[in-house]
C-alpha positions in Angstrom: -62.4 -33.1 -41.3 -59.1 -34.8 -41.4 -57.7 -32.6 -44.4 -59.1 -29.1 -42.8 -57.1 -30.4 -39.6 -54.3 -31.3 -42.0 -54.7 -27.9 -43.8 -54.8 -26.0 -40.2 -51.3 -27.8 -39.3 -49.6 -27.1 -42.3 -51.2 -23.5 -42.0 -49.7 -23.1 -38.5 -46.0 -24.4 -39.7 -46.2 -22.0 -42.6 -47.1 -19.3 -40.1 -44.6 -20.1 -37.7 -41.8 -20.1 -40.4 -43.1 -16.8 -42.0 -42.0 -15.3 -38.7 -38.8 -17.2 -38.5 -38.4 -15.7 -41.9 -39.3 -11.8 -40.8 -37.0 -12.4 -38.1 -34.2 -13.9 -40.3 -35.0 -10.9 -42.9 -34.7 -8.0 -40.0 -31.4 -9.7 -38.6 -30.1 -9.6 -42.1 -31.6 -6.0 -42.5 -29.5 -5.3 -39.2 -26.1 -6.7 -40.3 -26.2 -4.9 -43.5 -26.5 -1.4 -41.7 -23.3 -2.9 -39.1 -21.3 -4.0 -42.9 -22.3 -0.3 -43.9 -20.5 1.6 -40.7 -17.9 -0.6 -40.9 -16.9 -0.2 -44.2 -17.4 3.9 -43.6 -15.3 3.2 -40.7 -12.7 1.6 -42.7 -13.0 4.1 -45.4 -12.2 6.5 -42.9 -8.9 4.4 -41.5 -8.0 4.0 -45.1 -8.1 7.9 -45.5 -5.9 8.3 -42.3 -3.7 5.9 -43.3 -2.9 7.5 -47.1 -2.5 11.1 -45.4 0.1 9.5 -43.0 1.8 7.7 -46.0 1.6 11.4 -47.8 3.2 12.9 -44.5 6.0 9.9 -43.9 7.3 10.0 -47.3 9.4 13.5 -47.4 10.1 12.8 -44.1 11.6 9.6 -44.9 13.3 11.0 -47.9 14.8 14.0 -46.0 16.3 11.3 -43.3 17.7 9.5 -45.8 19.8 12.5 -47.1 20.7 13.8 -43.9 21.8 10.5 -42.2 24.1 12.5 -40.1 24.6 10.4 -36.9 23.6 11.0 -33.7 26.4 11.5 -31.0 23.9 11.6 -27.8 21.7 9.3 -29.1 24.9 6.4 -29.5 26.1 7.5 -26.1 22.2 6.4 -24.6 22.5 3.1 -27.1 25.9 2.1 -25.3 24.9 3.3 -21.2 21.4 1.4 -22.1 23.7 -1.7 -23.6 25.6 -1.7 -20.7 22.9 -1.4 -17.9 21.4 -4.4 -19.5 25.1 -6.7 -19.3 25.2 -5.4 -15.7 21.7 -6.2 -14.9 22.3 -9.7 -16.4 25.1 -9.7 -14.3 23.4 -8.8 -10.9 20.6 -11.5 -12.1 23.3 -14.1 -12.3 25.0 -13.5 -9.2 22.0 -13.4 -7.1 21.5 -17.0 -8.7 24.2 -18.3 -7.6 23.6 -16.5 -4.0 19.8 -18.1 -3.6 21.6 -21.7 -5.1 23.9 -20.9 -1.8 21.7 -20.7 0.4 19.7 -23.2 -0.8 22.4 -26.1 -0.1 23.3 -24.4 3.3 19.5 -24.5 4.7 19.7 -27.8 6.4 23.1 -26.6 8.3 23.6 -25.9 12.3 21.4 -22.8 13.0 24.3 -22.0 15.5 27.1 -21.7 13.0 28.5 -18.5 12.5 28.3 -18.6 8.1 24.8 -19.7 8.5 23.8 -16.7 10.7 26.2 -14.5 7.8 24.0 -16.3 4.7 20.7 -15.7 6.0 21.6 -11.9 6.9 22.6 -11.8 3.1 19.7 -13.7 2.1 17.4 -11.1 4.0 19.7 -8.7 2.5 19.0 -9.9 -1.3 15.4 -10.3 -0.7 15.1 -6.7 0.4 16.8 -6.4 -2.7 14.5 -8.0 -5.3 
C-alpha cells in the first residue's frame, strides 16, 4: 500500500511536470515563430538599407565633384549664427534684469524706481 501511494505521488509529479514541459515546449514553439518574423523583418530593413546605400553613393560622388558653394545657404548659416549671439544676448540681459529686481524687492513700495522695476518686471514677464 505504501509503494502504490508512493508510485501514485511520483505519478502525479511526473504528470504535473509533463505539462510544465508541454507548456515550456509551446512557449519555445511561440518564440521561434517571433525569431522567424523578426529576422524576415530585419531581412527586409537590411534590403532597404543596401538600396539606400545603392542610391547615396552617386549621389555622394556627384556632391563631391560639384562642391560649388552655396551663397544663400552661407547667408542663412550667418543670420541663424547671429540670431543665436543675439538671443544669448537677450537671455543675459534679462538675467541681470530679474537679479535686479531681485535685490530691490524688499525696498519702499512708495519709491518712484521701485514702481519703474516692477513695471519692467511685468514688462519682461510678458516677455518670456
Amino acid at each position: 500500500m505504501n509503494q502504490a501511494l508512493q508510485v501514485k505521488a511520483w505519478d502525479l509529479v511526473l504528470i504535473a511536470h509533463g505539462e510544465k514541459i508541454i507548456n515550456l515546449n509551446n512557449a519555445v514553439e511561440h518564440v521561434k515563430l517571433e525569431q522567424q518574423q523578426l529576422d524576415h523583418e530585419l531581412d527586409f530593413i537590411l534590403g532597404q538599407q543596401k538600396e539606400l546605400e545603392d542610391l547615396r553613393t552617386p549621389l555622394k560622388k556627384e556632391l563631391e565633384t560639384n562642391s560649388v558653394s552655396d551663397p544663400d545657404r552661407e547667408h542663412t548659416d550667418e543670420l541663424a549664427e547671429n540670431l543665436y549671439t543675439q538671443l544669448e544676448q537677450m537671455t543675459e540681459d534679462l538675467k541681470d534684469v530679474e537679479h535686479i529686481n531681485e535685490t530691490n524687492r524688499f525696498q519702499d513700495n512708495t519709491d518712484l524706481i521701485v514702481q519703474i522695476v516692477r513695471i519692467f518686471n511685468a514688462h519682461m514677464n510678458s516677455l518670456q
